[in-house]
C-alpha positions as a Python dict, from the first residue, in 0.01 Angstrom:
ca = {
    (1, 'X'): (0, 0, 0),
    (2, 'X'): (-8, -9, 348),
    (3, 'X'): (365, -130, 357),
    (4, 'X'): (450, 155, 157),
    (5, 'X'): (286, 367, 389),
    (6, 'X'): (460, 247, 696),
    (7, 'X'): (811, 247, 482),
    (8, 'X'): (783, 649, 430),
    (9, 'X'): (685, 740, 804),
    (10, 'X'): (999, 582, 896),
    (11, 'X'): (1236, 680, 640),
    (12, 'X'): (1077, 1015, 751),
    (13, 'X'): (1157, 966, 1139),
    (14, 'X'): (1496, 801, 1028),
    (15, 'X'): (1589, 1108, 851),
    (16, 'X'): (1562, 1343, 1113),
    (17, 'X'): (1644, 1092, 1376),
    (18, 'X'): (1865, 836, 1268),
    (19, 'X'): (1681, 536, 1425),
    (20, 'X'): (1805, 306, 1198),
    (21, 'X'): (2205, 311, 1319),
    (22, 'X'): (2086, 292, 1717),
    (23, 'X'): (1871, -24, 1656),
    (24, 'X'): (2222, -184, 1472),
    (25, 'X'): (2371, -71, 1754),
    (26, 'X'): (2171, -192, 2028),
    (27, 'X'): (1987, -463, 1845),
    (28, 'X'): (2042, -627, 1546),
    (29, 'X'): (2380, -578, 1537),
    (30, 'X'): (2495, -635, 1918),
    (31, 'X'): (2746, -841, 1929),
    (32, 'X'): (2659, -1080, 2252),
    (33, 'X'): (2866, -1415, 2359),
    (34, 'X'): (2832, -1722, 2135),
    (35, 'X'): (2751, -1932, 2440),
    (36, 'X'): (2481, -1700, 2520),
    (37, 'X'): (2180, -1955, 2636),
    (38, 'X'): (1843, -1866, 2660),
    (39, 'X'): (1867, -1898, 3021),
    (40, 'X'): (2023, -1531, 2973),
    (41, 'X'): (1657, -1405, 2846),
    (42, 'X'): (1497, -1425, 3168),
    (43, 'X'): (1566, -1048, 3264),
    (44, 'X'): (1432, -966, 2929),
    (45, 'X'): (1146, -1154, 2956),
    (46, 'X'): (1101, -964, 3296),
    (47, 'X'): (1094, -658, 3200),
    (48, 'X'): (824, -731, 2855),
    (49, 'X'): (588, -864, 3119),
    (50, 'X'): (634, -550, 3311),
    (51, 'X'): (559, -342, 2990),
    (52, 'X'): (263, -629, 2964),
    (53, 'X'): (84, -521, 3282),
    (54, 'X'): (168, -145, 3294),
    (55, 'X'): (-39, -205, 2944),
    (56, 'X'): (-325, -398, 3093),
    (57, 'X'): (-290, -179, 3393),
    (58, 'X'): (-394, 133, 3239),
    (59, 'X'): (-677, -41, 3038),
    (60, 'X'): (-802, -181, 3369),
    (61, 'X'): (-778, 88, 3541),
    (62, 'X'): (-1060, 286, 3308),
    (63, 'X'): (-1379, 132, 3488),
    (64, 'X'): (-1169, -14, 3810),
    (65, 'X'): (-1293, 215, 4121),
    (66, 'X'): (-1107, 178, 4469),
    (67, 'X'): (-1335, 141, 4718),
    (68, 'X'): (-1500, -83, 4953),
    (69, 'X'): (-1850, -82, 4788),
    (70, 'X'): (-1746, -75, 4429),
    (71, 'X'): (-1422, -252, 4390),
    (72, 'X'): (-1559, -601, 4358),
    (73, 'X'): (-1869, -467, 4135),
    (74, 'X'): (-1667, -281, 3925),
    (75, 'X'): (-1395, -594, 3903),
    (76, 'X'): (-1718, -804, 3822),
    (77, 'X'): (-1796, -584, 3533),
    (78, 'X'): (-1489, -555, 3397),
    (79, 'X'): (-1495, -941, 3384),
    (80, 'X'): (-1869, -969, 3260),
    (81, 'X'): (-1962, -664, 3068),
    (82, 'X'): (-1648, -519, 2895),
    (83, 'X'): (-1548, -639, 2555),
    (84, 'X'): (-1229, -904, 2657),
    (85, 'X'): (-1233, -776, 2965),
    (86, 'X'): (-1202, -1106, 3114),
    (87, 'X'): (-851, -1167, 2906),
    (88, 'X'): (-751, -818, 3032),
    (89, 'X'): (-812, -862, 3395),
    (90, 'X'): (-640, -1231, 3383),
    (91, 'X'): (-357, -1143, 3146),
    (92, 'X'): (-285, -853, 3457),
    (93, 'X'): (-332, -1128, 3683),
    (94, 'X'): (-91, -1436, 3542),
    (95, 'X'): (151, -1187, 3445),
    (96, 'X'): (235, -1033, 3784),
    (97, 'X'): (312, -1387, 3926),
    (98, 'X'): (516, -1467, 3609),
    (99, 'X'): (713, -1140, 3599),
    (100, 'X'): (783, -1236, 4008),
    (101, 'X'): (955, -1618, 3829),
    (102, 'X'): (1141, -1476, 3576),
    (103, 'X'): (1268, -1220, 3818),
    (104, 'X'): (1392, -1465, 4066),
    (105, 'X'): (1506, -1670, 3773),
    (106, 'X'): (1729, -1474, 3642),
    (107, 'X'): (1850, -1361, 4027),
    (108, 'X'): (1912, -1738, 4087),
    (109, 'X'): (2110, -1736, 3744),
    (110, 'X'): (2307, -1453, 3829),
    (111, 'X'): (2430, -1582, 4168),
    (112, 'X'): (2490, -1940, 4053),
    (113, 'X'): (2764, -1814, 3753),
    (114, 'X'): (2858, -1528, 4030),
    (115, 'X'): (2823, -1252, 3815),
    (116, 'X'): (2736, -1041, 4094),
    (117, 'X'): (3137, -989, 4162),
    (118, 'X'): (3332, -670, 4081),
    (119, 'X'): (3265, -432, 3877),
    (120, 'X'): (2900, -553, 3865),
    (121, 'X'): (2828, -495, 4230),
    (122, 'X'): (2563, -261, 4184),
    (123, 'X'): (2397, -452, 3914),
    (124, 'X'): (2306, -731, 4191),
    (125, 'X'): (2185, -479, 4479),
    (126, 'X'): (1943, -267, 4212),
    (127, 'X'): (1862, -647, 4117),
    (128, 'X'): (1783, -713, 4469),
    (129, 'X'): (1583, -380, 4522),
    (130, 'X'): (1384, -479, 4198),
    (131, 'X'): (1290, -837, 4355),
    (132, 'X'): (1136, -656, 4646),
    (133, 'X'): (984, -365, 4425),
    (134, 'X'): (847, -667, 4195),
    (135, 'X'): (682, -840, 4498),
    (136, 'X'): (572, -571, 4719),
    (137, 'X'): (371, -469, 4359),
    (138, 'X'): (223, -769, 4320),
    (139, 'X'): (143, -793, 4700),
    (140, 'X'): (-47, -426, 4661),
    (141, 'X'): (-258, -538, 4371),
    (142, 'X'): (-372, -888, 4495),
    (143, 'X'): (-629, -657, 4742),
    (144, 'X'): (-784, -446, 4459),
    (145, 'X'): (-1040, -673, 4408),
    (146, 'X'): (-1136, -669, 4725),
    (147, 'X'): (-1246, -998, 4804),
    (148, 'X'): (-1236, -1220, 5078),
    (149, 'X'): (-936, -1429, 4965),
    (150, 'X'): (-789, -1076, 4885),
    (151, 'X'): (-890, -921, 5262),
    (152, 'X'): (-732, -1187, 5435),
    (153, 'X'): (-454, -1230, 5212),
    (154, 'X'): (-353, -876, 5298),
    (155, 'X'): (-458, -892, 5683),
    (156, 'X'): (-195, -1171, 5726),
    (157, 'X'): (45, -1039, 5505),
    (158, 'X'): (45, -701, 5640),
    (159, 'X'): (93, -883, 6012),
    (160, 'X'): (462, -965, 5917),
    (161, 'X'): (621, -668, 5978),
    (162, 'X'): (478, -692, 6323),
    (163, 'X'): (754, -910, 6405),
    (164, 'X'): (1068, -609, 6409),
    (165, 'X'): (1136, -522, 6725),
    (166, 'X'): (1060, -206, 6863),
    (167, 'X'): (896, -36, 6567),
    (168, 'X'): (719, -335, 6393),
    (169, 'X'): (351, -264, 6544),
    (170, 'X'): (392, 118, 6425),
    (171, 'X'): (485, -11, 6090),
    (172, 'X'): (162, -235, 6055),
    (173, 'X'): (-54, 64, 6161),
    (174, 'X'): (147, 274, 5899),
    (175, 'X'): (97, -15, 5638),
    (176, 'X'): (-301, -48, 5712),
    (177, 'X'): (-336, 304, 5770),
    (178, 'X'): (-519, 228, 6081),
    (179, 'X'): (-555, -94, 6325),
    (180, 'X'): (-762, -303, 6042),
    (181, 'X'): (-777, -333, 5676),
    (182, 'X'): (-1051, -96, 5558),
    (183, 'X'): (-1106, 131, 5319),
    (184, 'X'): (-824, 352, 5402),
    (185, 'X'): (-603, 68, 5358),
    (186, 'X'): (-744, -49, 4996),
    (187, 'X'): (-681, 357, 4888),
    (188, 'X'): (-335, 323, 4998),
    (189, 'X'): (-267, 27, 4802),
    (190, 'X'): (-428, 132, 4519),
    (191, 'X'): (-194, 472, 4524),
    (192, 'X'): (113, 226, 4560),
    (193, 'X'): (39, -56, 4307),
    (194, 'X'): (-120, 242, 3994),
    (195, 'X'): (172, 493, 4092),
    (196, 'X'): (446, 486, 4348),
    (197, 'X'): (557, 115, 4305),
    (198, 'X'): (574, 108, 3899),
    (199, 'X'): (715, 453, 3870),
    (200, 'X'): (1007, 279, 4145),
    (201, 'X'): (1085, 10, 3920),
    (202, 'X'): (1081, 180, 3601),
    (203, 'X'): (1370, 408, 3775),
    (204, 'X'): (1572, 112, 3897),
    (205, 'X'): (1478, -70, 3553),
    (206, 'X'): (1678, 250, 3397),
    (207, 'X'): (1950, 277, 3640),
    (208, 'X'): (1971, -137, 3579),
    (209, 'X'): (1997, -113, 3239),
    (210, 'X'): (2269, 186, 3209),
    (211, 'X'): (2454, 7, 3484),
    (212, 'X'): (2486, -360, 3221),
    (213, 'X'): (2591, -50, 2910),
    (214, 'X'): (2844, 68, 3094),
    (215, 'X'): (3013, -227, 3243),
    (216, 'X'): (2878, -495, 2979),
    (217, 'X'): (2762, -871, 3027),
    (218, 'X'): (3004, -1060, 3236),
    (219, 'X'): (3152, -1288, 2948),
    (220, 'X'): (3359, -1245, 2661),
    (221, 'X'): (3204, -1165, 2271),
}
């Protein structure tokens, strides 16, 4: 019954939309290289883990509040009180350092079988900007929590860029919003890691993607 159900909403979609001739198209029908290994599914894999915590993300995000006296509490509660909350918050928490290994996975891939080389150029340098988008992300988000592992994490982290000349102390003011880690700095992050960053890779995640229709994979079907 249920089946049935399912069947008619999308024979009613297909109708008006033809689904059913883009997904031969683009999936079950794509013709892809016989030696295609499943070394080639790490990008893939990638970006389902991004879709994975921009999912967990949002449900976190509805008792999550950013700020020094209530971001461990809340983090706390999310973990003690809310129904799986604990799988949420650690599903959120594995998956950003997977999604940074299968990103540099399938980097290391693509520069050991050099498929960087013309015409995919600009595939590797959005690839590159998308390693850095993928870790500065996952650098944001390990201070929400706010904890001491988290503080100093981000106090030492954020001293890095103190090491360009000229303007590297003005960027480490810029990055902390002010001489220390404090409040101010845990509201910038937040901004970055819920907004800014995933709306970032989601463009270059586009651009990526029209970039590998246009010019195709780099071997043979």
């Amino acid at each position: 019954m249920i089946k049935r159900w399912l069947q008619n909403i999308y024979e009613w979609f297909d109708q008006r939309y033809h689904i059913t001739p883009l997904l031969e198209e683009n999936v079950t029908k794509k013709m892809v290289p016989r030696t295609l290994s499943w070394a080639s599914c790490f990008g893939g894999l990638a970006l389902l883990i991004f879709l994975v915590q921009v999912f967990t993300g949002m449900l976190l995000l509805m008792y999550y509040k950013p700020h020094p006296q209530t971001a461990w509490d809340s983090v706390t509660f999310i973990q003690s009180n809310v129904p799986m909350g604990w799988l949420i918050q650690r599903t959120h928490a594995v998956g950003a350092n997977l999604m940074i290994v299968l990103v540099f996975m399938h980097m290391a891939r693509v520069a050991y079988y050099k498929i960087f080389r013309a015409p995919r150029e600009l595939h590797w340098v959005s690839g590159v900007i998308l390693a850095l988008l993928t870790t500065t992300l996952a650098f944001t988000g390990y201070l929400l929590p706010w904890t001491q592992l988290s503080y100093w994490g981000a106090k030492v982290g954020t001293e890095i860029p103190g090491a360009v000349p000229v303007i590297g102390e003005q960027i480490v003011l810029w990055v902390r919003r002010g001489p220390n880690i404090s409040g101010e700095t845990l509201g910038f992050f937040f901004s970055l890691h819920i907004w800014i960053l995933p709306a970032m890779i989601s463009g270059f995640i586009a651009m990526h993607a029209v970039m590998i229709r246009r010019t195709g994979i780099s071997r043979p079907l």
